[in-house]
DOVEXKE-308286 format. One record per residue: residue in one letter; x, y, z negated of N, C-alpha, C in turn. Coordinates in steps of 0.02 Angstrom, whole numbers, plus 32768, in hexadecimal, padded with zeros to 4 digits. Layout:
! residues N
PT  residuo    nX    nY    nZ   caX   caY   caZ    cX    cY    cZ
PT        A     X     Y     Z     X     Y     Z     X     Y     Z
...
//
This chain:
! residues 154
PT  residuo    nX    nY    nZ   caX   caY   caZ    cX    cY    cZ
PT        X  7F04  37AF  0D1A  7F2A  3782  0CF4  7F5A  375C  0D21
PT        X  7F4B  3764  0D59  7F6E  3732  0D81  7FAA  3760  0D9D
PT        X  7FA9  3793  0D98  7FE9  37B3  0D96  800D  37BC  0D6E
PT        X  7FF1  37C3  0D3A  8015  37AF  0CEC  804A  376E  0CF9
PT        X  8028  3744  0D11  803B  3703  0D19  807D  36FE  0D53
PT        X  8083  3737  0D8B  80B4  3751  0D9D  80E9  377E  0D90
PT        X  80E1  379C  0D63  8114  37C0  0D4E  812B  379A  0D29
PT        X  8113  375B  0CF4  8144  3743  0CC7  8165  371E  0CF2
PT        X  813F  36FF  0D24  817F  36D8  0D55  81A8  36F8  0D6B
PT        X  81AF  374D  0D88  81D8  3760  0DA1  81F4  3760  0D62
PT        X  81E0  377B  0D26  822D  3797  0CD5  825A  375A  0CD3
PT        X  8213  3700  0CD6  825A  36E8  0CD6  8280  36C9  0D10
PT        X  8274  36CF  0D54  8298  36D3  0D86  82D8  370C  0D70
PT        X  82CB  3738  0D67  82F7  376A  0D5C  8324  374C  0D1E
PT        X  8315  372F  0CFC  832B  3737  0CB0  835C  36F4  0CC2
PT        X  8331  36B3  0CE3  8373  366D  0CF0  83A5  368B  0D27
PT        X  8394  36BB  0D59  83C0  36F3  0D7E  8402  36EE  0D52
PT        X  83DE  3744  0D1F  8415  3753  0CFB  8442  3718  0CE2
PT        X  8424  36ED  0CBA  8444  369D  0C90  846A  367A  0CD6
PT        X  8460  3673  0D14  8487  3655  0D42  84D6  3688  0D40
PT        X  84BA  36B5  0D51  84F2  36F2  0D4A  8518  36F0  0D2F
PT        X  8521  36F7  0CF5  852F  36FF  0CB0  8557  36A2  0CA2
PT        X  8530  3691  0CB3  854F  3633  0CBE  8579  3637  0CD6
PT        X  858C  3648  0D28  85B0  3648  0D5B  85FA  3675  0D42
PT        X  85E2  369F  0D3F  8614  36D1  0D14  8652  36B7  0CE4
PT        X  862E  369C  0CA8  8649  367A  0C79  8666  3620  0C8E
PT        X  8635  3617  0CC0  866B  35ED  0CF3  86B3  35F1  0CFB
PT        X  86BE  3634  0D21  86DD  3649  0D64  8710  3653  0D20
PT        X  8713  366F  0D03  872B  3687  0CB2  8745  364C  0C9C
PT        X  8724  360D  0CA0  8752  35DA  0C66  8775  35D2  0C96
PT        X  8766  35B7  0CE1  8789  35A1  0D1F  87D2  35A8  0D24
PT        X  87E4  360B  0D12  8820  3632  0D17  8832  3603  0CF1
PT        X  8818  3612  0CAE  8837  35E7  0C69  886B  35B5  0C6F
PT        X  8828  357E  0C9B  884A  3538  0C94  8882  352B  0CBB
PT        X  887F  3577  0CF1  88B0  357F  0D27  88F4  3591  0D1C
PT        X  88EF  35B7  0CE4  8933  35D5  0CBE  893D  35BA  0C96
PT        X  8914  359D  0C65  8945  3549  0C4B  894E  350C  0C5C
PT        X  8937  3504  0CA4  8951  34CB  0CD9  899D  34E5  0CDD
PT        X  89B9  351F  0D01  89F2  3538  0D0C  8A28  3521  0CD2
PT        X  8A05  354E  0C9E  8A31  3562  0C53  8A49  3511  0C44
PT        X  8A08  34CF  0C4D  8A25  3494  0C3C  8A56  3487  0C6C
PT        X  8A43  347A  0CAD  8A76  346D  0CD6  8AC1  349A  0CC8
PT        X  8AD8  34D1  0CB2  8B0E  34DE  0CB0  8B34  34CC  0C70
PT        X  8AFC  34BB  0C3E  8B11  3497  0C0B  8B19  3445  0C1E
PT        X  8B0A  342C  0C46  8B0E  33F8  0C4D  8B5C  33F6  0C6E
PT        X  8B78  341B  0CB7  8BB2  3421  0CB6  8BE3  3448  0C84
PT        X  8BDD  3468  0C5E  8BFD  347A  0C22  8C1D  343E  0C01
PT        X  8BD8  3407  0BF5  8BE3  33DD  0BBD  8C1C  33A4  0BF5
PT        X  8C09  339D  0C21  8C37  336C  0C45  8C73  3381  0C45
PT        X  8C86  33C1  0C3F  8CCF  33E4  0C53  8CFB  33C8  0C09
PT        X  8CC2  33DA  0BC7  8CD9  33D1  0B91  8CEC  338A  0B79
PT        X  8CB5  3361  0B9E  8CC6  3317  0B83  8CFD  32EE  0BA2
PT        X  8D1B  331A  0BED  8D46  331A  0C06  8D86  331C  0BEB
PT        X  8D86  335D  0BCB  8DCC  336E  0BAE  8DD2  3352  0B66
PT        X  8D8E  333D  0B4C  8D7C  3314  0B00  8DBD  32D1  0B10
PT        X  8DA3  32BE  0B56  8DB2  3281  0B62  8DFD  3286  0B62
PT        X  8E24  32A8  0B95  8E58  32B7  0B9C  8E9C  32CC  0B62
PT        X  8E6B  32E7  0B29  8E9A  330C  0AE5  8E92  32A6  0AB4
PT        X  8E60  3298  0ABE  8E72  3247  0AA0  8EA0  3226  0AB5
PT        X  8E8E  3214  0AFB  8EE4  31FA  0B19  8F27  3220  0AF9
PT        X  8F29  325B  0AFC  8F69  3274  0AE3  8F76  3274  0AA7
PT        X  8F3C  326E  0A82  8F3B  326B  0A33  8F5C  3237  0A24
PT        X  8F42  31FC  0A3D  8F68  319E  0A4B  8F8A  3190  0A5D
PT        X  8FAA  31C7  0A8C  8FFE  31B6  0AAA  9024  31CA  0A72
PT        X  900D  3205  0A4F  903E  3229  0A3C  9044  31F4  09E2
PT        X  9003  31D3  09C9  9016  31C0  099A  901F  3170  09A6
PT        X  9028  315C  09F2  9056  3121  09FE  909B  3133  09E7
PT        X  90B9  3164  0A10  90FE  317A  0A12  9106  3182  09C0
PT        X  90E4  31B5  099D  910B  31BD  095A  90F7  317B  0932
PT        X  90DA  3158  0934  90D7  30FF  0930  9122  30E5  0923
PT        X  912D  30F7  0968  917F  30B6  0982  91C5  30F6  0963
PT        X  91B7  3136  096A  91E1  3155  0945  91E0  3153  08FD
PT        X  919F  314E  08DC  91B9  3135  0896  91C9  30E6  0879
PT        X  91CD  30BF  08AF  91D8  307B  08A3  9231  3081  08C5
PT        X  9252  30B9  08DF  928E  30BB  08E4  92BA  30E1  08AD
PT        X  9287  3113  08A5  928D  3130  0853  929F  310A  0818
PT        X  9260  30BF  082B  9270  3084  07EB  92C3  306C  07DB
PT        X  92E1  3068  0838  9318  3036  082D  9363  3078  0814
PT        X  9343  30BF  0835  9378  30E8  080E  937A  30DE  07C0
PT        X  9346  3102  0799  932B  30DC  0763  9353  30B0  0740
PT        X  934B  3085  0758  9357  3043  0728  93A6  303E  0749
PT        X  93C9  3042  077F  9417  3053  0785  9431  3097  0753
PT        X  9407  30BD  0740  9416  30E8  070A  941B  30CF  06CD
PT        X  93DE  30AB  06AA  93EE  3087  0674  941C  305B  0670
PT        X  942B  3036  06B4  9468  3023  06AD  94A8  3021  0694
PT        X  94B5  305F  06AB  94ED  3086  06AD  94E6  30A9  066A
PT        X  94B7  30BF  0650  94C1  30BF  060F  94D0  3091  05D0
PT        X  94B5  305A  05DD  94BE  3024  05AF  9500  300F  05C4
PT        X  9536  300D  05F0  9574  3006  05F5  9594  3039  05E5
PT        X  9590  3078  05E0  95A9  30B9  05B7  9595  30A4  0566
PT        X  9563  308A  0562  9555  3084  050F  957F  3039  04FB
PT        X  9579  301C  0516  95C0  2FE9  0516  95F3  2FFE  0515
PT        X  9620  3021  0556  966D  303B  053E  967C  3058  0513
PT        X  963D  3093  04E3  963F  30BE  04C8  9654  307E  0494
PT        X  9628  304A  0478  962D  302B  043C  9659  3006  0438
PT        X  9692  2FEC  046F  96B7  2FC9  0487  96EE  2FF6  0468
PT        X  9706  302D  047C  972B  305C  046E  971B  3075  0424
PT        X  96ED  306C  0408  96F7  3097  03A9  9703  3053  039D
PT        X  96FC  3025  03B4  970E  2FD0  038D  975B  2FC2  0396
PT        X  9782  2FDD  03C7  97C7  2FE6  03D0  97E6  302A  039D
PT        X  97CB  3044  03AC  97EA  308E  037F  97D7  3078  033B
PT        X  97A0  3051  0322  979D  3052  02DC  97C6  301F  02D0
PT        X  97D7  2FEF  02E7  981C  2FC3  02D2  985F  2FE8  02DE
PT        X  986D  300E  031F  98AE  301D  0304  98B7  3060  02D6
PT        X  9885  307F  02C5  988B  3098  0297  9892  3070  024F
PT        X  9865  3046  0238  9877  3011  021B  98A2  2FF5  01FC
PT        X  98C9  2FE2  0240  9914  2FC0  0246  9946  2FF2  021E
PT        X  9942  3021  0253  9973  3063  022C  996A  3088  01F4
PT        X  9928  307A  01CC  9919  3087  0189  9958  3047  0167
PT        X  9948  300C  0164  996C  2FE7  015B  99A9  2FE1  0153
PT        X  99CE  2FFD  01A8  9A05  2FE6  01AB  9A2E  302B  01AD
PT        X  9A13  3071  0185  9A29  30A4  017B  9A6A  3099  0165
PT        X  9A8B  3064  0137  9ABB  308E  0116  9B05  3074  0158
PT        X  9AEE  3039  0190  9B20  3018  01AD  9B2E  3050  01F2
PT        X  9AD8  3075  01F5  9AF4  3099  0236  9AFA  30DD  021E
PT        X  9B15  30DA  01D0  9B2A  3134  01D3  9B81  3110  01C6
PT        X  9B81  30CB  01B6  9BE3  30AE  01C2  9BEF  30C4  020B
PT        X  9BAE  30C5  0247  9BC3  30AA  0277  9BD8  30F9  0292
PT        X  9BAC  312C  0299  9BC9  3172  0276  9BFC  317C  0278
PT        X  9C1C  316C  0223  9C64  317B  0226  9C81  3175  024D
PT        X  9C8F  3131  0259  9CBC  3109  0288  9CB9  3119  02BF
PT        X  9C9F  3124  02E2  9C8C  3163  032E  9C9E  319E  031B
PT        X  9C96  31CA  02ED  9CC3  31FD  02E3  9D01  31F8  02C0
PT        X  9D17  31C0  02AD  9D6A  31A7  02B5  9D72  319A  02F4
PT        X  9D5B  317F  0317  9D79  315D  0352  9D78  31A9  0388
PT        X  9D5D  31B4  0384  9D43  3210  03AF  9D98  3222  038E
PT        X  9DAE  324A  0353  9DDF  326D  0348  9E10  323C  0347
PT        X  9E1C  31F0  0353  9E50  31FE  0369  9E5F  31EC  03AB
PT        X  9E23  31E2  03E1  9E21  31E4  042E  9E45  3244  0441
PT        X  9E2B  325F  0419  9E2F  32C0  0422  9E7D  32AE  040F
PT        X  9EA6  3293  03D5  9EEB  32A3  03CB  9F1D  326D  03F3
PT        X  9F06  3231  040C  9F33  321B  0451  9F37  3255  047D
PT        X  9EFD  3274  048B  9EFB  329D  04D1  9F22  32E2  04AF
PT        X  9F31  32E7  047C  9F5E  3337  047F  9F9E  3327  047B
PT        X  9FAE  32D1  0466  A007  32C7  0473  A00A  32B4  04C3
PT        X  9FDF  32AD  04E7  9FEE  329B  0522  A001  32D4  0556
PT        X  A044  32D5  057B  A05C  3309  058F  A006  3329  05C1
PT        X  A00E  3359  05DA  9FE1  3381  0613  9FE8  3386  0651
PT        X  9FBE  3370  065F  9FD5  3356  06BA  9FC3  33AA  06DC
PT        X  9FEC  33BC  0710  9FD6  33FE  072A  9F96  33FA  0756
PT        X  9F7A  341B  0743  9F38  342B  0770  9F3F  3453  07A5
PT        X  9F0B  3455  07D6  9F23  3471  0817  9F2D  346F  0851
PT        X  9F58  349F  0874  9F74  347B  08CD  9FB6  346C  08B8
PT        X  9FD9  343B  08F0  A001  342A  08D6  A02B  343B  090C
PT        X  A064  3468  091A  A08F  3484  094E  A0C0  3449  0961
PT        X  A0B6  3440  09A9  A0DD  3422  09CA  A113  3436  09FE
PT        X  A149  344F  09F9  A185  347A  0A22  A19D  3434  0A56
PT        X  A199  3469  0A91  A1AA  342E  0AC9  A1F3  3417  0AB1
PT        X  A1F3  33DA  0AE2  A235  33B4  0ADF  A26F  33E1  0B12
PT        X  A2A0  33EC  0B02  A2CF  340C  0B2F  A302  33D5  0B4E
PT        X  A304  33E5  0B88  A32E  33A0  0BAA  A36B  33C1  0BB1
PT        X  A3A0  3391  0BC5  A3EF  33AA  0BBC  A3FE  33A7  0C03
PT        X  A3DD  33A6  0C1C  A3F2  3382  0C68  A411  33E5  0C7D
PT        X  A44F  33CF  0CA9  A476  3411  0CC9  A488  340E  0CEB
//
């Protein structure tokens, strides 16, 4: 019996053996593990710095750029409103001008029958400015020939 009593010590000598083994193993096994996602973090860790880098860098430019279109549409404002300007003084001359044209049209509704006298009388005065000028002799047009002077001297 008392060897009985040795062999189970050796099965489980043998057997916490195997279980050390087998431990060690699955050790050595997570070890790699924790070893290749020590790495994998660390390159994610510079990854993420590179990114929060250029995160950082595209904000600044984001803020410059909507400073600048800021002060360009506040120059935009004063074109703008020098436009409406300039329109509301076009919509003025415009009304300025049918307020003149509708009076002298007006007027000359009115005073139709004095300026179709005035008419005539300009086309009297026209024919007979045209019949002074056909009794008036005709002056020659042209060059006008000049023959030297001949001296008497002999």
């Amino acid at each position: 019996m008392e060897n009985l009593l040795y062999i189970a010590a050796i099965v489980a000598a043998i057997a916490f053996l195997i279980l050390c083994v087998s431990l060690a193993m699955t050790l050595f096994s997570v070890k790699k593990t924790l070893e290749t996602v020590s790495e994998t973090m660390d390159g994610l860790t510079t990854q993420l710095e590179g990114i929060t880098k250029e995160t950082a860098d595209l904000l600044h430019k984001t803020n410059s750029l909507a400073e600048d279109i800021q002060h360009k549409a506040e120059k935009l404002n004063s074109v703008v409103d020098a436009v409406k300007g300039v329109g509301d003084s076009v919509t003025g001359l415009t009304s300025s001008v049918r307020r003149v044209s509708d009076t002298i049209t007006t007027e000359a509704e009115r005073n139709g029958d004095k300026i179709a006298q005035v008419v005539q009388w300009s086309n009297v005065v026209i024919d007979i400015v045209g019949k002074v000028k056909e009794r008036q002799p005709k002056k020659a047009a042209g060059w006008k020939v000049y023959k030297p002077a001949t001296s008497k001297k002999k």
